[in-house]
C-alpha positions as CSV (number, residue, x, y, z in Angstrom):
1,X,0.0,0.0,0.0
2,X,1.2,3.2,-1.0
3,X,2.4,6.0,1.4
4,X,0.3,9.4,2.0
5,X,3.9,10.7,1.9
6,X,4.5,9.6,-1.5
7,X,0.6,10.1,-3.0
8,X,-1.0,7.0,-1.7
9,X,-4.2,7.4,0.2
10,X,-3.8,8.3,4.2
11,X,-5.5,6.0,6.5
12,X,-7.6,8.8,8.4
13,X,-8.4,11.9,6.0
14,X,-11.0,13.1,9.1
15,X,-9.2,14.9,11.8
16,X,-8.5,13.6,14.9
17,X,-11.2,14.4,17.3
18,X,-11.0,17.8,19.4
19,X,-10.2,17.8,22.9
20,X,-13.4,19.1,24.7
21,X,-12.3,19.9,28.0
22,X,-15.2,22.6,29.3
23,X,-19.2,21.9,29.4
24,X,-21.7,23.8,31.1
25,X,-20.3,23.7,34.4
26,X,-17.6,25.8,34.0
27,X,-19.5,28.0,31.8
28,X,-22.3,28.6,34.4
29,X,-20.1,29.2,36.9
30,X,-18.1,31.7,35.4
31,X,-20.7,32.6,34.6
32,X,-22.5,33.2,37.8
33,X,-19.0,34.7,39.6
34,X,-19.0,37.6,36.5
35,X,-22.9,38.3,36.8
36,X,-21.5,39.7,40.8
37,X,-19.6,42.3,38.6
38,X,-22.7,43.8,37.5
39,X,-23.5,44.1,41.1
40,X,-21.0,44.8,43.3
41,X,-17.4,46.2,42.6
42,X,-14.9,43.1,41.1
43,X,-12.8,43.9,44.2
44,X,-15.1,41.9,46.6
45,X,-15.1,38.7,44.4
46,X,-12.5,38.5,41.8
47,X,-9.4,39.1,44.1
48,X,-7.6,35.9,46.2
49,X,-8.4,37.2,49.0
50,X,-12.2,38.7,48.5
51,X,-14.1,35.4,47.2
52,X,-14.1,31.8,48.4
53,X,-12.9,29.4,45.3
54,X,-9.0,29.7,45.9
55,X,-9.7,28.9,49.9
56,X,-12.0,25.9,48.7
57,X,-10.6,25.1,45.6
58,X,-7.4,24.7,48.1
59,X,-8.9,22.3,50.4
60,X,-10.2,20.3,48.0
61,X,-7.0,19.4,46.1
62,X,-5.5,18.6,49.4
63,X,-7.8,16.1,50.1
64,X,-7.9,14.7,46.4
65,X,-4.2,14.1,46.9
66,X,-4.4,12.7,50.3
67,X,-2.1,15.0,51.8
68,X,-2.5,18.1,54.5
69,X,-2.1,21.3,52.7
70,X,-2.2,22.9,49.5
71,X,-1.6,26.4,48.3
72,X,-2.6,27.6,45.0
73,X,-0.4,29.3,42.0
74,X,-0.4,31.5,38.8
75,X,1.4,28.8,37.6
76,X,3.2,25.2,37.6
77,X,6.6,27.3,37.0
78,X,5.4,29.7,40.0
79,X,4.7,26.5,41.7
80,X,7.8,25.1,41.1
81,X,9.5,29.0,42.1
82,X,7.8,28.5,45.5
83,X,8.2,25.0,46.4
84,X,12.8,25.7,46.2
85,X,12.2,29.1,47.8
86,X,10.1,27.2,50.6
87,X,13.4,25.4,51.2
88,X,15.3,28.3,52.3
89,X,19.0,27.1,50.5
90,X,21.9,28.9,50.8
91,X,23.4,30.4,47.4
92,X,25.4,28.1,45.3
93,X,23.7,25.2,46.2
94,X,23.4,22.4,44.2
95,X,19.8,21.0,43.2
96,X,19.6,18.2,40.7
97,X,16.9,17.4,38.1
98,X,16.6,16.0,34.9
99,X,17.6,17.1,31.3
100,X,14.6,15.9,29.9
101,X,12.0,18.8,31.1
102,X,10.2,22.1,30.9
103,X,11.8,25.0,31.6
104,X,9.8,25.6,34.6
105,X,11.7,23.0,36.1
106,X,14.8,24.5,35.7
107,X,14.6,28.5,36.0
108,X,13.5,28.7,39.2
109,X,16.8,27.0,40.2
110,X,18.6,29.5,38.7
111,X,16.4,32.8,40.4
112,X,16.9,31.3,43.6
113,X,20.7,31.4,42.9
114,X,21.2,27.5,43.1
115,X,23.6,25.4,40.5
116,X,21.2,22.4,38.4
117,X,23.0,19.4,38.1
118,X,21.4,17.2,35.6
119,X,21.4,13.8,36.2
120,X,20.9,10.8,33.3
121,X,17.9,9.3,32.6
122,X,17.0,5.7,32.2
123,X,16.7,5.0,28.3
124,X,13.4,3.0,28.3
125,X,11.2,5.3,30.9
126,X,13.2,8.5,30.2
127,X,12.9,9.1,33.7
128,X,16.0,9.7,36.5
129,X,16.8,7.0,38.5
130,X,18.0,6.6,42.2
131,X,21.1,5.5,40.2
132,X,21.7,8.3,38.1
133,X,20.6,10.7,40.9
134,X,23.4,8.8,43.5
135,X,25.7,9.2,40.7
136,X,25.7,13.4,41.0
137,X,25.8,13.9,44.4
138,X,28.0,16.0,46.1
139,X,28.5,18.1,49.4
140,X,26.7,20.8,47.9
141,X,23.8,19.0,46.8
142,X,20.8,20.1,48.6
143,X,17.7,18.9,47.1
144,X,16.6,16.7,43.9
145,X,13.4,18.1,42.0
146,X,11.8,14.7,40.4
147,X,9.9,15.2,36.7
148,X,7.2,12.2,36.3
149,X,7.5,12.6,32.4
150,X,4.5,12.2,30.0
151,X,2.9,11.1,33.2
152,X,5.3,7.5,33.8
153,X,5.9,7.7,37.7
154,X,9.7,7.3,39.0
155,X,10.6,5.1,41.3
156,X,9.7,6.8,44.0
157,X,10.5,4.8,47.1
158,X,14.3,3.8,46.2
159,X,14.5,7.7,45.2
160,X,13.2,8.6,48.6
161,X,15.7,6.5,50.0
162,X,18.7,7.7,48.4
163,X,16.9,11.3,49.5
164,X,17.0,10.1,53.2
165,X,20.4,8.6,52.8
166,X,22.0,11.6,52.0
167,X,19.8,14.0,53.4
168,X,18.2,15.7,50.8
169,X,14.8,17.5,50.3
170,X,12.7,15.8,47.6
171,X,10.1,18.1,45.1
172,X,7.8,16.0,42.4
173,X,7.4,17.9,39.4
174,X,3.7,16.3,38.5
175,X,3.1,18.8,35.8
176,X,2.9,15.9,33.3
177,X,1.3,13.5,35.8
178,X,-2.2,14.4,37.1
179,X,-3.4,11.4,39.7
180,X,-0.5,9.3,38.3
181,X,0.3,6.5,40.8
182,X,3.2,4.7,41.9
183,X,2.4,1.5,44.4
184,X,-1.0,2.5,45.3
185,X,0.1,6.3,46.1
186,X,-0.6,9.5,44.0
187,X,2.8,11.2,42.8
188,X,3.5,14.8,44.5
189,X,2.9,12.5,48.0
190,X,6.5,10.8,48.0
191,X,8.5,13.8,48.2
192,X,8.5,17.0,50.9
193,X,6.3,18.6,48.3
194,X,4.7,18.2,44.9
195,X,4.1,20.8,42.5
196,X,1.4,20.8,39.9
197,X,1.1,22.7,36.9
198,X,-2.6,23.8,35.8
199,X,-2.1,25.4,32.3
200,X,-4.8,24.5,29.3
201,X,-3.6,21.1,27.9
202,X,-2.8,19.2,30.4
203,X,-4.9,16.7,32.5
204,X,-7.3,19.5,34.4
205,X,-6.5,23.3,34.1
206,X,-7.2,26.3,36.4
207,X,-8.2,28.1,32.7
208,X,-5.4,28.7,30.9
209,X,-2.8,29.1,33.7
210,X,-2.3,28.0,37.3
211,X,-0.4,26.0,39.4
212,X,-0.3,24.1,42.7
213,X,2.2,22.6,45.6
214,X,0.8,20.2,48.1
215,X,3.0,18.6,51.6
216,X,2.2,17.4,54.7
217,X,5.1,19.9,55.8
218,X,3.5,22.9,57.4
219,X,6.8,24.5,57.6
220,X,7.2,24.3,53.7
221,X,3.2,24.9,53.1
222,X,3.8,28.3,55.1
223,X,6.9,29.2,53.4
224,X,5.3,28.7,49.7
225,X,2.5,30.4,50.4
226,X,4.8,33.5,51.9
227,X,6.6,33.3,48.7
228,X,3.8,33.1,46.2
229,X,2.7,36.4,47.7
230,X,5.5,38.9,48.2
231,X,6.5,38.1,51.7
232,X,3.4,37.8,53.7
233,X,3.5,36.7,57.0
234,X,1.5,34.0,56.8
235,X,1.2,31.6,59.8
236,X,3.3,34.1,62.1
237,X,1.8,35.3,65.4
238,X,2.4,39.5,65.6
239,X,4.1,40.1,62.1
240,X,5.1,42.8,61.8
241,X,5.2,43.6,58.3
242,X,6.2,41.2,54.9
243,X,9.0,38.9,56.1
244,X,10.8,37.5,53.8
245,X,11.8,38.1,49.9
246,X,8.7,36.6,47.5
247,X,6.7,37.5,44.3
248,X,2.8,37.7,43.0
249,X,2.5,34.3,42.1
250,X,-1.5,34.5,43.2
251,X,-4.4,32.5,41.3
252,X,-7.6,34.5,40.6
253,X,-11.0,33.4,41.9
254,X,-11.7,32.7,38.4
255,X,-9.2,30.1,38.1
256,X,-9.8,28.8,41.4
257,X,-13.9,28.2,39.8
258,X,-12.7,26.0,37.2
259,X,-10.1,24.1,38.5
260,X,-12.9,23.3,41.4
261,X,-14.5,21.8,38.3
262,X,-12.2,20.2,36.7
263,X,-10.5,18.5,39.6
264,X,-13.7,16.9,40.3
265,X,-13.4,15.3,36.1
266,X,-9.2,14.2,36.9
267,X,-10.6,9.9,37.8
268,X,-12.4,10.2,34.6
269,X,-9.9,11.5,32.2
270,X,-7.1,9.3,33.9
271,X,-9.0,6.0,33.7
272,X,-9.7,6.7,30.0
273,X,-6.1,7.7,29.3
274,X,-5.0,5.1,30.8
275,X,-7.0,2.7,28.6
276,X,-6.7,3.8,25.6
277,X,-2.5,4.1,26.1
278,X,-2.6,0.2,27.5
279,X,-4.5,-0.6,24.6
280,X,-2.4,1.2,22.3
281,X,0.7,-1.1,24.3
282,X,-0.6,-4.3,24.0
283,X,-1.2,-3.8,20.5
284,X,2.2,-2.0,19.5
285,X,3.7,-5.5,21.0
286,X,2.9,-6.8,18.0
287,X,5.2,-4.3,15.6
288,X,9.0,-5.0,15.0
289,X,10.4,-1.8,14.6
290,X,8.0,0.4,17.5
291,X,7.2,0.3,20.5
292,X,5.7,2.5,23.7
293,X,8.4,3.3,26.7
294,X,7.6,1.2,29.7
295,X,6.3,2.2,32.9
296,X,7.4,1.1,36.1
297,X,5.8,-2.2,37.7
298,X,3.1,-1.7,40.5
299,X,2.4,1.8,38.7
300,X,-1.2,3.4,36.5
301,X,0.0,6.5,34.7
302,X,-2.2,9.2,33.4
303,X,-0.4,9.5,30.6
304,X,0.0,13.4,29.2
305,X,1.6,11.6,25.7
306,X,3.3,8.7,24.4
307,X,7.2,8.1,23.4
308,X,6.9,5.8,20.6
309,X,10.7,3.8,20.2
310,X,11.8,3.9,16.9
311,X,14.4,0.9,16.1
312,X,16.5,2.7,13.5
313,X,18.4,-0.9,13.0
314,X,15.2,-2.2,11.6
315,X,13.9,0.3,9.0
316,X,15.2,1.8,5.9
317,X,14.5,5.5,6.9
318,X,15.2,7.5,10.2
319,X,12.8,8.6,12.9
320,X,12.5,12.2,11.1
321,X,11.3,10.4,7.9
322,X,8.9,7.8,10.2
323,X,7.2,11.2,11.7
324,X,6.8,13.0,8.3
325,X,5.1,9.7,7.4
326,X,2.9,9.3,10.1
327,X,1.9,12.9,10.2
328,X,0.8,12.2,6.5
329,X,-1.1,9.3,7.4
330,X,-3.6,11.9,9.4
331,X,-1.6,10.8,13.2
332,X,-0.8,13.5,15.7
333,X,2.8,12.5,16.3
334,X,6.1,14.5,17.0
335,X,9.3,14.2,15.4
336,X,11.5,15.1,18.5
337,X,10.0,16.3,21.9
338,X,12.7,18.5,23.4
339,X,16.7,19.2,23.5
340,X,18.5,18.3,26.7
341,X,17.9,21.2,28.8
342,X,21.5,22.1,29.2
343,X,21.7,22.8,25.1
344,X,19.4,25.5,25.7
345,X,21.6,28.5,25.4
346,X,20.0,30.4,29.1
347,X,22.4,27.4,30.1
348,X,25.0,26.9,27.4
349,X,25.9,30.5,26.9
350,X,25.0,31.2,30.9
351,X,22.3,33.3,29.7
352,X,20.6,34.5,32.9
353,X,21.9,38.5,34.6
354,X,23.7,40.5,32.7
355,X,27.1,39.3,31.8
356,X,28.0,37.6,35.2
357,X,27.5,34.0,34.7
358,X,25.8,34.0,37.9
359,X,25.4,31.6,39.5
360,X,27.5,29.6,38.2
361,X,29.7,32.4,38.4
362,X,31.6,32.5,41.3
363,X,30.4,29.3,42.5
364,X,30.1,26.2,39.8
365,X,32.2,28.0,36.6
366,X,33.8,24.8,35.8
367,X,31.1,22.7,36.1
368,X,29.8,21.1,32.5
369,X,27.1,19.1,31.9
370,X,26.5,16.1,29.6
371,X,24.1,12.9,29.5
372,X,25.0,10.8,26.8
373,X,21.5,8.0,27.4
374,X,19.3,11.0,27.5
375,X,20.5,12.2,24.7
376,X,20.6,8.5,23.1
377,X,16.9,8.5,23.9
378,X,15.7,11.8,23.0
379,X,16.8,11.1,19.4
380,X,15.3,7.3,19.5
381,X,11.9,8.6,20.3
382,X,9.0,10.2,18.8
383,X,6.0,11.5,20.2
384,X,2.1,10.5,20.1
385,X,-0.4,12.7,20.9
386,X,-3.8,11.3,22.8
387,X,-6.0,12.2,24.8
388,X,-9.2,11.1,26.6
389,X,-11.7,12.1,24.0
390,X,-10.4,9.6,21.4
391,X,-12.4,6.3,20.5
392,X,-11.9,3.2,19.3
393,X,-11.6,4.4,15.7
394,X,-8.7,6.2,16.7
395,X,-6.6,3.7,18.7
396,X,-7.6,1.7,15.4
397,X,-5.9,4.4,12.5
398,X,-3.4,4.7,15.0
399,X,-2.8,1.3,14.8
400,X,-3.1,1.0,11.2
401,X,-0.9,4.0,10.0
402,X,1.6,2.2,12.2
403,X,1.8,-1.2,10.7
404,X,1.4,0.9,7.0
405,X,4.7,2.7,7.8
406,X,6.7,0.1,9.1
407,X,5.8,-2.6,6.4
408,X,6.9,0.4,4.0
409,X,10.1,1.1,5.6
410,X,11.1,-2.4,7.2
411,X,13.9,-3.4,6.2
């Protein structure tokens, strides 16, 4: 059968299906909070501190999560700001992560004057690994900031345990992972905090932007909330005015409305992605040159995407070719998802204020960074996009358009 790429007929000329993430819930209740304006002045309602959904919409994704305290965000990258300033680390401190993330992950390092040390990732999950993490270590290091990629858990306990073992504080980066568990426990639960990003597009969103940190730490909930609000003495008995460095990282009651919502859909959407991605697994098992990344054992993610392996030993063309196929064939794929962080040139070219280098100037300048199975597996992969509102018909063109491509190009 003849490729789309080279004139032959795709298998799915209908676009995918749309991702429908709003009904009339959120509508009517944006609704309803707007209809106060005509009312009342928007500074008794719309403001953080005037209305009643960030208070509520806190509580509620504390006890989602299973854990004691949340505070609300404009952002996941303000979430992830907050959680590191929360720890109170001395400049020049070491904080490792992995190469294979957002940016989010990584600047808030950087503002908080802190070295990122990147350690390698496992080639199969893409994730870091107690191993890798063990590996980087040094008197410096303070604190590991764990990414659950495309929504795969890490190994969480033996991470912990390294953690314990050399006395570091633990953050999950769950940005990717809404309600992803790892034995029988929701990731952002492990750690001494978990941070959440609510931005449009992933699992549940806030409305565009927003972000979360949960603990059980009261000493860490208090110090992110401080932060995420220019110094405000939360939690302290006769302040006497702002006490401690921060920025407006607040979430709007209008955020806090729909994310009420939309935390209440989060079993729903990660039962169904979980499906359709196990479905997709089972099925790919039966292709020579693809296959899904694996998952940990004892784990159900809600997957955000898939990595799709691409055996370049068994076809004819390379993964850039396979994607231009694919794409043709009418499936929502990705040739390549990101460079390693540390190619990006805010950390190549030390990027960050003014000419100085800081911080790694004065207190890591020699330090260079490099992770050769990351990089191995960033350029063995391809992504697939899903999401909950696909079908069967879907998991079935996926299917198809990857058996078409791979007979064409097997070699």
């Amino acid at each position: 059968m003849k490729l789309a790429v080279e004139g032959g007929k795709p298998v799915r000329k209908k676009p995918m299906p749309e991702r429908i993430m709003f009904d009339e819930r959120e509508v009517k209740a944006v609704l309803e909070l707007l209809k106060k304006g005509t009312e009342e002045s928007t500074a008794k309602f719309l403001d953080r501190y005037a209305g009643e959904n960030v208070d509520r919409y806190e509580k509620e994704f504390a006890r989602y999560f299973g854990v004691k305290f949340a505070t609300a965000t404009s952002s996941g990258t303000a979430a992830v700001h907050s959680a590191i300033a929360s720890l109170d680390l001395e400049p020049g401190s070491e904080v490792i992560t992995t190469p294979i993330t957002d940016p989010g992950t990584v600047m808030p390092i950087i503002f908080q004057g802190l070295i990122p040390v990147f350690a390698d990732v496992d080639f199969d999950t893409l994730n870091i690994t107690p191993e890798t993490i063990e590996k980087v270590i040094t008197e410096k290091t303070k604190a590991v900031i764990v990414v659950h990629l495309a929504g795969v858990p890490c190994e969480m306990d033996k991470i912990m345990k390294v953690a314990r073992k050399y006395k570091l504080k633990v953050i999950e980066d769950c940005a990717q992972a809404h309600g992803s568990i790892y034995k029988g426990r929701y990731v952002g639960t492990f750690g001494d905090m978990g941070v959440f990003s609510l931005m449009s597009g992933k699992h549940m969103t806030s409305g565009g932007q927003g972000g979360m940190v949960i603990t059980d730490k009261e000493k860490y909930y208090w110090a992110a909330k401080r932060f995420a609000d220019r110094g405000k003495p939360f939690g302290i008995k006769n302040p006497e005015g702002n006490v401690s460095l921060g920025l407006n990282y607040r979430m709007t009651e209008i955020e806090a409305i729909i994310g009420r919502i939309q935390l209440k859909k989060l079993k729903k959407i990660a039962d169904k992605r979980y499906k359709i991605v196990e479905k997709l697994r089972k099925e790919f098992s039966n292709l020579k040159a693809f296959s899904l990344w694996k998952k940990p054992q004892n784990s159900k993610p809600n997957y955000w995407f898939c990595f799709v392996k691409v055996d370049k030993e068994k076809l004819k063309v390379d993964k850039w070719k396979v994607a231009e196929a694919l794409k043709a064939e009418g499936i929502p794929v990705g040739s390549h998802y990101v460079i390693p962080m540390y190619e990006n040139p805010f950390i190549k070219k030390r990027k960050t204020f003014g000419k100085s280098g800081y911080p790694w100037n004065p207190y890591r300048p020699d330090i260079e960074y490099k992770c050769p199975v990351a990089e191995k597996s960033l350029n063995s992969h391809i992504t697939l996009y899903i999401h909950e509102c696909f079908t069967d018909k879907e998991i079935e063109d996926i299917l198809k358009a990857f058996e078409k491509v791979e007979k064409a190009y097997l070699k």
